[in-house]
C-alpha positions in Angstrom: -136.3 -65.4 85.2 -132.8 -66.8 85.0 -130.9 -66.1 81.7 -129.6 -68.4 79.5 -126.1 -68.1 78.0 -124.7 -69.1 74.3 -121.0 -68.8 74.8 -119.2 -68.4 71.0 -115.9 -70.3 71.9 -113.3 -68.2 69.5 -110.1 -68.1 71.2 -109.3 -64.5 72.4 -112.5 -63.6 70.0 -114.8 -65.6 72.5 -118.0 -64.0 73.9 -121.0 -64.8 76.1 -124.9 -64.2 74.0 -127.0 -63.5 77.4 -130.5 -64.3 77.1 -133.5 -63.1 79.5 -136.9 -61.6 79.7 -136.8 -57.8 81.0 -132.9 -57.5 81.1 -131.6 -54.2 79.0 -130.6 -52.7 82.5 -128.3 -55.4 82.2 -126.0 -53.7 79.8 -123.6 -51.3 81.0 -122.6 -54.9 83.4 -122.1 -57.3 80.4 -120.3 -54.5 78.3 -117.7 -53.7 81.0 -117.1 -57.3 82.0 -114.0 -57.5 79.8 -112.1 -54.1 80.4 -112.4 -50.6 81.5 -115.0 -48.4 79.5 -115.3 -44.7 80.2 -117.4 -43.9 76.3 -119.8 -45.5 74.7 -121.5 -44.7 71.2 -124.6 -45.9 71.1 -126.1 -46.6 67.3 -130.0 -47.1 67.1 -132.5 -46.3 64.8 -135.5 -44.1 64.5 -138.1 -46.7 65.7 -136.3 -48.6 68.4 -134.9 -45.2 69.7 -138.2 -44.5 71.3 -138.7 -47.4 72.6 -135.6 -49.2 74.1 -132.9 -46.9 74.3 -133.4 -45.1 77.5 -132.5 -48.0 80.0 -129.7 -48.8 78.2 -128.6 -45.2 78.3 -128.8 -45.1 82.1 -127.5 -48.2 82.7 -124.5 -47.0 80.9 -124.7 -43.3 83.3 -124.9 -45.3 86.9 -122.1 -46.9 85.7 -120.1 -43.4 85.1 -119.6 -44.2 81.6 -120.3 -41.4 78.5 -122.6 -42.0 76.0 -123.3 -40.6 72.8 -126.1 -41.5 70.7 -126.6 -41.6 66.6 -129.9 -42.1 65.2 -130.3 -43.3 61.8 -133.4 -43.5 59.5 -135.0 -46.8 60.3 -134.6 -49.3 57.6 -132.4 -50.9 54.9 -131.2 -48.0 53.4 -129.2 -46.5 56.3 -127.2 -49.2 55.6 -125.0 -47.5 52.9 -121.7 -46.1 52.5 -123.3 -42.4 53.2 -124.8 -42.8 55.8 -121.5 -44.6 57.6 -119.7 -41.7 56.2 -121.8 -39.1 58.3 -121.2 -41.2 61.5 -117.8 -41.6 60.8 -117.7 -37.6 61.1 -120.2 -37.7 64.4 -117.8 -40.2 66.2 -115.0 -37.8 65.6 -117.0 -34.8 66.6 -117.5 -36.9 69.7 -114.3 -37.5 70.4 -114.6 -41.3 70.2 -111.0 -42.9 70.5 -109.7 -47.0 71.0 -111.0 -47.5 74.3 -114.6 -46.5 72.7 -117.3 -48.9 72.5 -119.9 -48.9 70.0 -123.2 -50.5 71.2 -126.0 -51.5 68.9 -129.2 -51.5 69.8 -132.0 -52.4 66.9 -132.2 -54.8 64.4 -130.4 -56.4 61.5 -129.7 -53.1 60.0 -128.4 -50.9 62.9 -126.0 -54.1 64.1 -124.9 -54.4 60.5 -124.8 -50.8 60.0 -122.6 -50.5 63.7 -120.6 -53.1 63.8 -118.9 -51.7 60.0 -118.4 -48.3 62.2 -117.1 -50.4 65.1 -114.7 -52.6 62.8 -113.1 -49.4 60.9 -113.2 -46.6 63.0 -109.4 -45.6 64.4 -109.1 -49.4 62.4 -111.6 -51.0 65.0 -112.8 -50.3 68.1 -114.7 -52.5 70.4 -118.6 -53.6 69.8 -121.6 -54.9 71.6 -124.9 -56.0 70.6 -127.9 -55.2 72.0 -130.4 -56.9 69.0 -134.0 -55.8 69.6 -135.5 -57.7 66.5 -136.6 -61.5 66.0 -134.1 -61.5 63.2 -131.2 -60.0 64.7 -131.6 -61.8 68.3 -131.5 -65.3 66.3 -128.8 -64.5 63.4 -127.1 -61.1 62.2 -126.5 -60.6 66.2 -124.1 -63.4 66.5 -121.2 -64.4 64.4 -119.6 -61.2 63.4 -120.3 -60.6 59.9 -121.3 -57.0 59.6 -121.0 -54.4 56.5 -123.1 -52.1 54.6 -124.9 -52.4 50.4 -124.1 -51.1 47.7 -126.5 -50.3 45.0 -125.9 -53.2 43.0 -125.5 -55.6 45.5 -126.3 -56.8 49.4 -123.6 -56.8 51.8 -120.7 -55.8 49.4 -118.6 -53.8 51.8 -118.4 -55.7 54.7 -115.8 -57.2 57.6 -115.6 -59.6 60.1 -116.2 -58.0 63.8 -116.8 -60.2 66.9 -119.0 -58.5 69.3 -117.5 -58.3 72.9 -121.1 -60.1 73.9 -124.7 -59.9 73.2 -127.6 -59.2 75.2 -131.2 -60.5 74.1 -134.1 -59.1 75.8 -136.9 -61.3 74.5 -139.4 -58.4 75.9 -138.2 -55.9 73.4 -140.3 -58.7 70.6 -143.6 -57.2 72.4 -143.0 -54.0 70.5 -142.1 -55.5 67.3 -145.0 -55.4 64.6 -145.9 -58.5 62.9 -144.6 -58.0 59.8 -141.0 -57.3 61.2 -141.7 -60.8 63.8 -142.6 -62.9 61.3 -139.7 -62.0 58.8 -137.3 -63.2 61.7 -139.4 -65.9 62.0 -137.8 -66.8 58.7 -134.1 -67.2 59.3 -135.7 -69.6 62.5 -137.5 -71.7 59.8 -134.1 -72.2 58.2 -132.3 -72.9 61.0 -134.4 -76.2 61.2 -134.1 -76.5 57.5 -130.5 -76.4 57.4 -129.0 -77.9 60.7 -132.0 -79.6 63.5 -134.6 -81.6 62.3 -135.9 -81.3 66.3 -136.1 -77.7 65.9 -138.2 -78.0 62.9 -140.6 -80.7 64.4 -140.6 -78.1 67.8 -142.1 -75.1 65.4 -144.6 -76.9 63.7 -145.8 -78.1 67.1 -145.5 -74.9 68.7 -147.1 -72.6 65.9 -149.3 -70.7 68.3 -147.4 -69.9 71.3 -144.9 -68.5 68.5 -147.1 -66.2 67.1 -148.6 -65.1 70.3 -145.3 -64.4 71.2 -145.0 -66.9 74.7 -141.7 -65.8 76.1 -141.1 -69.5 77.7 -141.4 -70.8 73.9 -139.4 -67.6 72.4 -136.0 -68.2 74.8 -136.3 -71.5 73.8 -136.1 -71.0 69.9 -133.5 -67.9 70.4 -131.1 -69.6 72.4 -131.2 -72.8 70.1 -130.7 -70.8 67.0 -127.9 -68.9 68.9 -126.2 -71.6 69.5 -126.9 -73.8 66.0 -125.0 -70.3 64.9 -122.6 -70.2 67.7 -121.7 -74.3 66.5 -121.0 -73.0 63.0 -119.3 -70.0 63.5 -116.3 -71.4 65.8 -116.1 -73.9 63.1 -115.8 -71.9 60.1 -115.5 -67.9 61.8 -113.9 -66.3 58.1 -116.3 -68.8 55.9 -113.4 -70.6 54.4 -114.6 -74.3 54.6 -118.0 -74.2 53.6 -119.6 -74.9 56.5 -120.9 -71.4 57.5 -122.2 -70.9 53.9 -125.0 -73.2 54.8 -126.0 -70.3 57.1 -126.9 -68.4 54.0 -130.2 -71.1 52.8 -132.1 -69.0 50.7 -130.6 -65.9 51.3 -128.3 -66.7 47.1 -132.0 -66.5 45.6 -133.8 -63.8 48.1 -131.5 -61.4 47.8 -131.9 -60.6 44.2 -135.3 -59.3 45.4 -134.0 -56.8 47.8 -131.6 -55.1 45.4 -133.9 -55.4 42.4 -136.8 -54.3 44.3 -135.2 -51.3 46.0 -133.7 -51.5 50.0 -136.6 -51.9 52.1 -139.6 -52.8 49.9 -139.3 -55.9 50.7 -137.9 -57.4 54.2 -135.0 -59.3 54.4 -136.8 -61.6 56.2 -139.6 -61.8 53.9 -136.7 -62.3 50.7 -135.1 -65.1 52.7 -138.3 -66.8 52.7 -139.2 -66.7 49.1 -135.6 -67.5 48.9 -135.6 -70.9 50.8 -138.9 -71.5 48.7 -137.2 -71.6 45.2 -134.1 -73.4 46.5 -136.7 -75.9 47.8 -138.0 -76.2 44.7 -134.8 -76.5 42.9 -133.6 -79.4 44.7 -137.0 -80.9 43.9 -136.3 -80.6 40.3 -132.9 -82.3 40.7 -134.0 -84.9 42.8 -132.2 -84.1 45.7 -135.4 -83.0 47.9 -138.3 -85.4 48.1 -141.8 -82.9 47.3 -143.1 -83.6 51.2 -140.4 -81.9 52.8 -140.5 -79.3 50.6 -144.3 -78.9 51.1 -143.9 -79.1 54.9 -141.1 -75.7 55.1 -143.9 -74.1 52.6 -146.5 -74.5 55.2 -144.8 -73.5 57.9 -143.5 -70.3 56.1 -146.9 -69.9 55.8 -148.0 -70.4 59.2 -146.2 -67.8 59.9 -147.6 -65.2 57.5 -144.2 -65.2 55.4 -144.2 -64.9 51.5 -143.6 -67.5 49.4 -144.3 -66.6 45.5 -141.5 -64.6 43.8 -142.7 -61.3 42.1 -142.4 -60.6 38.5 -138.8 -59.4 38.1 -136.4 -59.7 34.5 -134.9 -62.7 34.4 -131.6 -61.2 33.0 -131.2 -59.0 35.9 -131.8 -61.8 38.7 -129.3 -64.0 37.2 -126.6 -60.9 36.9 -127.5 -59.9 40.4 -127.2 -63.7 41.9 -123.7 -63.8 39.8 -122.3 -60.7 42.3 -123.0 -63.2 45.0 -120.3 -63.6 47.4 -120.9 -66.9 46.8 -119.9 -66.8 43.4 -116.7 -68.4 43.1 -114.4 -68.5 40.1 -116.6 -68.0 38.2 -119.4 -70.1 39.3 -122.1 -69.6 41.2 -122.8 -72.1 44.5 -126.1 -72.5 45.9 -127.3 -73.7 49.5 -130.0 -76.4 48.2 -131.6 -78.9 50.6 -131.4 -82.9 51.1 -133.7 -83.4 53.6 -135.0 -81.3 56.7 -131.5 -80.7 59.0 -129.4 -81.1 56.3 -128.2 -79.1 53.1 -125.8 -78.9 50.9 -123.1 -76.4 49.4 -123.0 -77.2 45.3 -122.4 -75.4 41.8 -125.9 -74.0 40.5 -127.3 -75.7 37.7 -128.1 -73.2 34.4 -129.4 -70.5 34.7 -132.4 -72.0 33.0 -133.1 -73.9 35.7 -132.9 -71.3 38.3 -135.2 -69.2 36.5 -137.7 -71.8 36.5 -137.6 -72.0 39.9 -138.7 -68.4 40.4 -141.2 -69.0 37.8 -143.0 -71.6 39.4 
């Protein structure tokens, strides 16, 4: 198959997102387009080390280029300030230096996770992604935010890091369990929600093939959300405007859930979609959403075996949560509620009373 290409247009910050069926061999190519490489740290996780890192490992030795690989635990809790701190220590012992590269290959977590190394290691180093998850192959890959939690909050200690590129395999979603597919199939729901009514209209069609995972269908939905992203980022890159808050659509509500519930107990994925079900029903209360819209992202959230109802959590400690959002500003918390399908809208949150109501319903 031919790939398809997603080129984020960021001045000297610009990079290609190169999409295909079957192409991790590819790496070691796309990595070294830009400049000499002689090292490069490759950051996976327990799960997908098994399972995806070995081509990318030789494609890195026929090129005569050093590797070095760091496994973490898989899931949400490697991403903490520990567990950077231990592979700050191994990329010393391994004599990383500036002309290093760290690669990521996994999901959400390990790009997060490796792209914080890359960004302040010797005060940044270059970084490639290699995202082997739904989830990260249609968001956290591309746009270059990438940090680590805290205990009280998601994403607290943090930086913006452009990857030097991105390669998709859409083959590496065969090994993906359902639960972990269908919790990327959330950010694609919002991607329709927030920015192309088409794309919205082409998954409720296309239901099946989705879930069956049909590669024709899948490079189809990963390069438009890459490039819905790509359109965004070069528009707002530091998320001074507004524009690239909208990228956030349920992740002000869901995220409460992740830190309240403990890292990992509940998917991001699976958070982001209860999320974008409250803020639906938010902007229904205020009259900004009409209730058939609303009912139509439910159903396809749905269709895709993602969760909708919000558990039982105290009310207090959602609302002081939500307030250490990064979107909290002066003060004030904004929320990313919905207009119509394709278009949303950056505004202060109501009380808190109506929030909570919301989650209650």
């Amino acid at each position: 198959m031919t790939d398809s290409n997603v080129h984020v247009s960021l001045q000297s910050r610009s990079y290609d997102i190169t999409i295909d069926s079957g192409c991790l061999g590819r790496v070691a190519e796309l990595a070294m387009a830009g400049d000499a490489l002689t090292h490069a740290v490759i950051v996976t996780d327990s799960n997908v080390d098994r399972l995806h890192v070995a081509p990318v490992i030789d494609a890195f030795a026929a090129a005569d280029v050093r590797t070095t690989r760091l496994v973490v635990d898989a899931g949400e809790k490697s991403k903490a300030p520990e567990v950077a701190a231990g592979l700050w220590d191994d990329m010393l012992d391994a004599r990383t230096d500036r002309r290093s590269m760290v690669v990521a290959v996994g999901g959400g977590v390990v790009g997060d996770l490796a792209g914080f190394l890359a960004a302040t290691f010797v005060r940044g180093i270059r970084f490639f992604q290699v995202p082997t998850t739904l989830l990260a192959q249609v968001d956290s890959s591309v746009g270059g935010k990438v940090g680590i939690n805290l205990p009280g909050g998601k994403n607290m200690v943090g930086a913006f890091k452009q990857p030097e590129g991105v390669l998709i395999d859409t083959r590496s979603l065969d090994t993906l369990c359902d639960r972990e597919y269908s919790a990327g199939l959330a950010e694609v729901v919002k991607y329709g929600v927030i920015l192309d009514a088409e794309l919205f209209d082409y998954l409720e069609a296309n239901i099946e093939p989705i879930l069956q995972k049909d590669h024709t269908v899948l490079r189809h939905v990963v390069q438009r959300c890459c490039r819905l992203k790509a359109d965004v980022v070069e528009k707002d890159e530091f998320e001074q405007h507004g524009l690239r808050a909208f990228l956030n659509y349920g992740h002000t509500f869901g995220h409460p859930l992740e830190t309240l519930l403990g890292y990992g107990e509940i998917l991001h994925g699976e958070a982001v979609a209860v999320g974008m079900t409250v803020a639906a029903r938010l902007a229904v209360r205020l009259g900004m959403f009409d209730q058939e819209s609303a009912d139509r992202q439910l159903a396809l959230l749905k269709a895709f075996n993602l969760p909708t109802a919000a558990p039982q959590l105290d009310p207090e400690r959602v609302i002081d949560v939500m307030m250490r959002d990064k979107k909290v500003s002066h003060g004030k918390l904004r929320v990313i509620l919905p207009n119509c399908i394709g278009k949303v809208e950056l505004m202060q949150a109501p009380s808190a009373e109506e929030v909570l109501a919301a989650f209650r319903e």
